[in-house]
C-alpha angles and dihedrals in degrees: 000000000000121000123216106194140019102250087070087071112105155182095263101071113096092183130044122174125196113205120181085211136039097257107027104093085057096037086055110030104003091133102055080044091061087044093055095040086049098056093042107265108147100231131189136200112203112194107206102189102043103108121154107241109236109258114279102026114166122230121243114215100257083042094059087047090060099049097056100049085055090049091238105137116230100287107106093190093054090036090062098036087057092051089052091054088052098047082043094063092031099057090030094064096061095058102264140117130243136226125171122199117215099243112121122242107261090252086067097042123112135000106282096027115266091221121050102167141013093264081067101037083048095038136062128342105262124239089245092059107033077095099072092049080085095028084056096048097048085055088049089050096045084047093054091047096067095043099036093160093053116104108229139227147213152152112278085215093238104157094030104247103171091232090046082054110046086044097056088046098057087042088057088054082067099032089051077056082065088244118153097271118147126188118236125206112249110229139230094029103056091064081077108112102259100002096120098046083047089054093045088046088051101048087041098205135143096254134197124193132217126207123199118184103237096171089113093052106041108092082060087053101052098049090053087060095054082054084079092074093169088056110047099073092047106046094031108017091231138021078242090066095031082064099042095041095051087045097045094054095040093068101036083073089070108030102161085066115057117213089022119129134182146159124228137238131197117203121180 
């Protein structure tokens, strides 16, 4: 089911998870999302950064890259209309609901663009944007308040995206009000050698994870995925290699134990 407005958020949803992107609550955690949908939890995936360009809105450069690796034409407004329909099957397919905020992906954001290339789209928060680090954080908190008994969840900003990041950091301002907010791996960055320990080293905070089996679940998982039909070739080369790749790094996370997979949560 997809929600329009905020006011349709209740009490009934246990699990709420916040994605920058279309995809990347899936991509990170889709298998505990099919356990909980499968024992009745009401679950929900709120895509922060999945606002509809106006009509007409001219391509930047790096904006125009972007969109043709992902196969999406030079419309922005149709490129993004098509994205929501694909978040829409894939997270409807486990079981959840969708709700997509207004704000626009980084790659749309300013005039000029505030991000150019991907050094930038992968480097620090612009000054344009430090602003929606609290504005973030204020639509996280109204969400929780009308579903105070969900758990929440958020990028743990591993890889650096600017939008993983600002994301992350508006989810801390409610986890440092000791809510139920718990941190997701974003894959698949955080397959790069080092990436999570780097990201540890960077937010500088006592950390606990939390490992839920998902083996029974992944092949759910993985067929949501291949729902985001603009994304896989991009981020895997092939659906083949997505299916090996998000196996693979779910059971190296508990080696001793072969044919066990999981996926990992950070609290702090």
């Amino acid at each position: 089911m997809q929600l329009t407005a905020l006011d349709h958020i209740n009490q009934q949803y246990r699990q709420i998870y916040f994605q920058p992107h279309f995809d990347d609550a899936i991509l990170s955690a889709g298998g505990s999302m099919r356990l909980q949908t499968a024992t009745g939890q009401r679950v929900l995936v709120v895509t922060v950064f999945g606002g509809v360009p106006p009509a007409g809105t001219p391509l930047g450069a790096f904006a125009a890259q972007n969109h043709q690796r992902m196969g999406l034409g030079s419309d922005a407004t149709e490129a993004v209309r098509r994205r929501r329909e694909e978040d829409r099957a894939a997270v409807e397919s486990l079981g959840a609901d969708v709700f997509w905020l207004d704000y626009p992906d980084a790659i749309y954001r300013g005039t000029p663009p505030l991000y150019q290339n991907e050094e930038s789209l992968f480097g620090d928060i612009s000054a344009g944007d430090l602003a929606l680090d609290e504005e973030l954080a204020s639509v996280f908190l109204a969400i929780y308040e009308r579903a105070p008994l969900a758990a929440l969840y958020a990028p743990m900003g591993i890889g650096h995206h600017v939008d993983h990041q600002l994301c992350c950091s508006a989810a801390d301002r409610l986890a440092q009000r000791k809510l139920n907010v718990k941190f997701y791996e974003d894959f698949p960055y955080v397959r790069r050698q080092g990436a999570l320990e780097a990201r540890q080293r960077e937010l500088g905070i006592q950390m606990e994870p939390e490992l839920v089996e998902v083996s029974g679940t992944m092949r759910a998982k993985q067929e949501a995925i291949q729902m985001y039909t603009s994304q896989v070739p991009m981020l895997f080369g092939s659906e083949e290699e997505m299916i090996t790749g998000v196996g693979h790094y779910a059971a190296t996370l508990r080696r001793a134990y072969p044919g066990i997979q999981i996926e990992r949560f950070w609290r702090w």
